[in-house]
Legacy VTK file of the C-alpha trace (Angstrom):
# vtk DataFile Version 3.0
C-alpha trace
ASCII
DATASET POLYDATA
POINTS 307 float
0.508 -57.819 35.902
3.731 -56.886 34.396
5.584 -53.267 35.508
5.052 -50.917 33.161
8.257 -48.986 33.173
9.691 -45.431 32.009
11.902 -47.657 29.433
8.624 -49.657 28.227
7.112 -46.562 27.904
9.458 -44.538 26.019
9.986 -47.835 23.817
6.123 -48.022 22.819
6.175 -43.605 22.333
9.562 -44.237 19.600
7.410 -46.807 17.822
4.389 -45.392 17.358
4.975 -41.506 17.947
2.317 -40.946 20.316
2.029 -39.749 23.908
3.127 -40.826 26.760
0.235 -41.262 28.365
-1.346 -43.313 25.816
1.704 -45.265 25.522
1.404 -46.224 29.468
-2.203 -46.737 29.047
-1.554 -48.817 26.456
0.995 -50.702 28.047
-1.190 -51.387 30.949
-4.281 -52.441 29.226
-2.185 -55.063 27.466
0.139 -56.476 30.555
3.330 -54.943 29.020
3.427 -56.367 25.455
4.477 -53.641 22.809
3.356 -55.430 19.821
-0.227 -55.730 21.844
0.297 -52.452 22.719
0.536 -50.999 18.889
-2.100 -52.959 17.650
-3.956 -51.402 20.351
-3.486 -48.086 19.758
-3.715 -48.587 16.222
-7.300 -49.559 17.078
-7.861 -46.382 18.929
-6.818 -44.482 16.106
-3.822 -42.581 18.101
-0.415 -44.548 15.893
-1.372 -42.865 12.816
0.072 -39.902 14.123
3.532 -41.178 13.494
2.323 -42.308 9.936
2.714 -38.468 9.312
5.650 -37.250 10.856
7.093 -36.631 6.959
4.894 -34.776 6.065
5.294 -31.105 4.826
3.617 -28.804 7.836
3.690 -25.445 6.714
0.013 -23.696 7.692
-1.237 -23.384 10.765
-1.548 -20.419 13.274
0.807 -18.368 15.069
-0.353 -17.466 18.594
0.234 -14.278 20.361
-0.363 -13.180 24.261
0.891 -10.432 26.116
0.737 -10.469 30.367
2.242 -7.740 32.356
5.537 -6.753 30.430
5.998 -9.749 28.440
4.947 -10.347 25.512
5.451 -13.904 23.533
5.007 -15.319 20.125
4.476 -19.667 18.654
4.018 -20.870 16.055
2.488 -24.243 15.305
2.238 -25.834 11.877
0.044 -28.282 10.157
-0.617 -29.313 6.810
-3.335 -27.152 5.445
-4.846 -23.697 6.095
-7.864 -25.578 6.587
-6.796 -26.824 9.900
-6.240 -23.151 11.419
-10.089 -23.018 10.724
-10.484 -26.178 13.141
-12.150 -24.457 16.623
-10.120 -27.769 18.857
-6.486 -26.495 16.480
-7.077 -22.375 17.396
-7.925 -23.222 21.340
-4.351 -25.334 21.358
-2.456 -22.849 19.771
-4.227 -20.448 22.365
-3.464 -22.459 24.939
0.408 -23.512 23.856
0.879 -19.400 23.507
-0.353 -18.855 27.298
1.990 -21.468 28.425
4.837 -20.252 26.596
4.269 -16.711 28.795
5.851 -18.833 31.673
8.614 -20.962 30.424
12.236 -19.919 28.927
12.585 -21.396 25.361
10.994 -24.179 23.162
12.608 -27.337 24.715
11.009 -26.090 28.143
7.664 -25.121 26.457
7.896 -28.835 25.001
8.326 -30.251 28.139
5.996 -28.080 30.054
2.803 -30.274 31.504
-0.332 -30.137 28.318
-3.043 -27.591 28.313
-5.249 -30.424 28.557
-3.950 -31.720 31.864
-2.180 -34.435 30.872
1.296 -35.196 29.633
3.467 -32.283 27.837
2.852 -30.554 25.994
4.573 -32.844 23.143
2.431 -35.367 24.220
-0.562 -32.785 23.514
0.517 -31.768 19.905
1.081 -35.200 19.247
-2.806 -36.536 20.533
-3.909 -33.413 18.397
-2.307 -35.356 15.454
-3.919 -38.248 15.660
-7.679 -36.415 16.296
-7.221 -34.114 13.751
-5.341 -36.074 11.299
-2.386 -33.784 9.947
1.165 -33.424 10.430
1.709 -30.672 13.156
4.938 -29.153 14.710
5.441 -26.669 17.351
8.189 -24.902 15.121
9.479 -21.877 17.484
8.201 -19.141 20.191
9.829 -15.603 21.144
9.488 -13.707 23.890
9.850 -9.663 24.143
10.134 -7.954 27.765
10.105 -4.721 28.930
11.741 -2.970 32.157
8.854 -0.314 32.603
6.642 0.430 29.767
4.536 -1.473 27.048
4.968 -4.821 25.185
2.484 -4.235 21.921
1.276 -6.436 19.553
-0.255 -6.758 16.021
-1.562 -9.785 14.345
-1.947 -9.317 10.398
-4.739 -11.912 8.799
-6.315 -12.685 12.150
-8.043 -15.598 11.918
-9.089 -15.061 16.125
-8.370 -13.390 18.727
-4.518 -13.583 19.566
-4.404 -15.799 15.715
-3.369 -15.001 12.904
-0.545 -16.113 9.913
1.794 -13.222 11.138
2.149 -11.963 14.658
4.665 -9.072 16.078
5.755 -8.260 19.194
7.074 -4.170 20.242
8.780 -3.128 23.673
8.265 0.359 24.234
10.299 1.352 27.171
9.075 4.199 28.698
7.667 5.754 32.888
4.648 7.806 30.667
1.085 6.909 29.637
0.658 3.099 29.035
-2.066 3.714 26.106
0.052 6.537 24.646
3.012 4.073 24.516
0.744 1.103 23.285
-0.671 3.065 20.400
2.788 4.091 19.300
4.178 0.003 19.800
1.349 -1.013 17.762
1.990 1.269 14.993
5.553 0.582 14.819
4.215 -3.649 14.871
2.073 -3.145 11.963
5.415 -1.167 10.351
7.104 -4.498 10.940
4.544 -6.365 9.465
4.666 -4.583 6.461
8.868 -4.595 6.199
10.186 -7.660 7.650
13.894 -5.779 9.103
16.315 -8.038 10.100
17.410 -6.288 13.494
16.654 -2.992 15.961
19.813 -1.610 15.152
22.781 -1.777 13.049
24.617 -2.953 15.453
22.148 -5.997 16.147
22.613 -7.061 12.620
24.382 -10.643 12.135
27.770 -9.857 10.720
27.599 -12.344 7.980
24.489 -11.022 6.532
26.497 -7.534 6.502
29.335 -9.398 5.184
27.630 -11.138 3.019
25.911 -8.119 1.317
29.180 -6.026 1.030
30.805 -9.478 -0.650
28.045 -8.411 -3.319
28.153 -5.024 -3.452
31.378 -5.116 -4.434
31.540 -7.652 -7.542
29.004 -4.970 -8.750
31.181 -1.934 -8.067
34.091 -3.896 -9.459
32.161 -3.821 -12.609
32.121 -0.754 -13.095
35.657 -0.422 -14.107
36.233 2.489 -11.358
39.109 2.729 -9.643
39.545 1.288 -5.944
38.947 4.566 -4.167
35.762 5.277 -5.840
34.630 1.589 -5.328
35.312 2.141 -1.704
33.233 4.836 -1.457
30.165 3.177 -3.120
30.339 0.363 -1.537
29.768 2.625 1.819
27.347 4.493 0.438
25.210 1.182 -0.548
25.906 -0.557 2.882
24.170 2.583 4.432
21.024 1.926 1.942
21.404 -1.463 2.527
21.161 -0.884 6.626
18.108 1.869 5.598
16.133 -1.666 4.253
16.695 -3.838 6.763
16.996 -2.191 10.604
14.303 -1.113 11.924
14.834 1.977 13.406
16.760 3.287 10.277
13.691 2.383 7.733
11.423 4.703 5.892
8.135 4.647 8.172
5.356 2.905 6.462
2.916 5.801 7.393
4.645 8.662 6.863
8.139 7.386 4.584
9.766 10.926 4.891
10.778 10.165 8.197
12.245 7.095 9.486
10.811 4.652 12.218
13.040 6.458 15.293
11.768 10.020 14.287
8.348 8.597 14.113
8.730 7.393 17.669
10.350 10.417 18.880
7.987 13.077 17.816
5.361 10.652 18.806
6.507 10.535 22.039
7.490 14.257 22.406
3.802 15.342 21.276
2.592 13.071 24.064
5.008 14.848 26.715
6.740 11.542 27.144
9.932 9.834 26.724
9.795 6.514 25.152
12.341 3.973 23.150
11.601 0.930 21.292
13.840 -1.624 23.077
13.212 -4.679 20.719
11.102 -6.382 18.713
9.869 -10.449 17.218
7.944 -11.105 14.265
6.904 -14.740 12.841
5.082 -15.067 9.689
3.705 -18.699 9.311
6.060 -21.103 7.784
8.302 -18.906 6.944
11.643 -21.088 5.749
9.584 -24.106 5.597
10.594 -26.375 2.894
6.982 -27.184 1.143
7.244 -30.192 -0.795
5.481 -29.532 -4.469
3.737 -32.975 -5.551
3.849 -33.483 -9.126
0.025 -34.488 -10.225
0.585 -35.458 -13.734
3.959 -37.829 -12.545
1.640 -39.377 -9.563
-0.688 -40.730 -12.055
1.573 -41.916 -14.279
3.201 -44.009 -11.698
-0.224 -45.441 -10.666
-0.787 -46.003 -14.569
2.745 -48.256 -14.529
3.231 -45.797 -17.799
LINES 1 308
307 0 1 2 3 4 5 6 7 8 9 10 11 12 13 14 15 16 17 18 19 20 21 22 23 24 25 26 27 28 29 30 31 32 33 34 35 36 37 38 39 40 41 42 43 44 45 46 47 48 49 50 51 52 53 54 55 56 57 58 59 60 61 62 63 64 65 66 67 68 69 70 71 72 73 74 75 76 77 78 79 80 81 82 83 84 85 86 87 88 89 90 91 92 93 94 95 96 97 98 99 100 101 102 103 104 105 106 107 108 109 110 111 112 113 114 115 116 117 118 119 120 121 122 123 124 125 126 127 128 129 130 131 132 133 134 135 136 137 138 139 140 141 142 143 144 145 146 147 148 149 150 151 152 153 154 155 156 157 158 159 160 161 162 163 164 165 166 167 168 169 170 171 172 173 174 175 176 177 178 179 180 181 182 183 184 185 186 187 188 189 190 191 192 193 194 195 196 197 198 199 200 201 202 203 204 205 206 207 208 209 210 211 212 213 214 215 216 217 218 219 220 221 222 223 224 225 226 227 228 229 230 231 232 233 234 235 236 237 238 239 240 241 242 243 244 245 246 247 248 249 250 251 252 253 254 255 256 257 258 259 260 261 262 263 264 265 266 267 268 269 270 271 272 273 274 275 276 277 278 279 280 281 282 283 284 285 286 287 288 289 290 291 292 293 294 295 296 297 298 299 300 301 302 303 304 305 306
């Protein structure tokens, strides 16, 4: 019997793009030889997974679970919306999300040993290829923690429970009532849902967005034909609308837009006798900045027609 080593392994898993497990298994069932060892798996149905590695995955499900005071967010893609239907798909998701709860970003989550009980969780995304028979990637996770207080969550188009195609994730910081707190973080979530802000505060804001959208601003003032002074001016005045869009405490409150998000919490909080701050936030709507490649019907055929 020849010794099926990490290298042999890890030779078979670059070929064929499936787990490691199956790779040693297949290894051993065929005394070491790769090229036995692909047609094997072939055979088994599990190489086709690395057929579709090119494959647009922009659907799936992003998973939310909140323990103590964390609260964490994945997402994991496929090919179709179909597939977040698929009962095996939702319990990995659920079961990827739980993990993620205990590990510190998604190389460690990656690496962390499978729901299943075998291999990592790579290993399990990539056996979940090859059952279900679509492209899948586990794109991202966030976490959101809290000293003392709530983590809240909201999951808009819920597909199950802790499911959905966009999940959010509020810290309220705060020593009061836990349900008074968790009604207010949930509000604020579905606010998020709704506006998609860039940061917490202004001063959270990436400077080359800001930079960016002054660089804008002022080829349109310059237009104008006003003089530098003035242009000054409005270019202030329309970074503070800009900032009014995009953070989140500064935005007009979805449920009430004469007040903005931090007066909503406030008074909130002061009617409840308490003292509470939103402390930070995640949001992940599903494949959001994914590249979907648009197939051309009508130039597929003609190819196959050789016209």
């Amino acid at each position: 019997m020849a010794e099926i080593t990490a290298a042999l392994v890890k030779d078979l898993r670059e070929k064929t793009g499936v787990g490691m497990m199956d790779c040693k298994k297949a290894l051993t069932e065929n005394n070491g030889n790769i090229e036995a060892s692909i047609d094997w798996l072939r055979a088994k149905g599990l190489s086709k997974a690395a057929k579709k590695a090119d494959r647009a995955a922009a659907e799936g499900l992003v998973g939310v679970y909140v323990s103590g005071n964390t609260g964490v967010l994945v997402e994991l893609n496929a090919e179709t919306d179909f597939v977040s239907r698929n009962e095996q798909f939702q319990a990995a998701v659920r079961g990827i999300t739980k993990l993620a709860h205990g590990v510190d970003g998604l190389e460690a989550l990656a690496a962390a040993p499978s729901p299943a009980g075998e291999g990592s969780v790579t290993d399990y995304v990539t056996n979940l290829i090859a059952t279900i028979g679509e492209n899948m990637t586990l794109r991202r996770m966030a976490k959101v923690s809290v000293k003392q207080g709530v983590v809240a969550s909201y999951i808009h188009t819920a597909t199950g429970e802790g499911l959905g195609r966009i999940g959010v994730l509020v810290g309220v910081e705060t020593a009061g009532d836990q349900a008074i707190a968790a009604d207010i973080g949930r509000k604020v979530a579905m606010h998020i849902a709704a506006t998609a802000p860039l940061s917490l505060k202004t001063d959270d804001l990436d400077p080359a967005v800001v930079e960016r959208e002054r660089q804008v601003l002022t080829e349109q003032a310059r237009e104008s034909g006003k003089s530098d002074d003035v242009i000054a001016r409005m270019i202030e005045g329309r970074i503070r609308k800009f900032y009014e869009e995009v953070v989140l405490l500064q935005q007009p409150f979805v449920m009430n837009p004469d007040q903005t998000v931090a007066a909503f919490v406030a008074e909130a909080a002061k009617a409840a006798g308490l003292a509470a701050e939103i402390t930070g936030f995640a949001m992940f709507k599903l494949g959001e900045g994914v590249e979907k490649k648009e197939d051309d019907f009508a130039a597929e055929v003609a190819a196959l027609s050789g016209t």
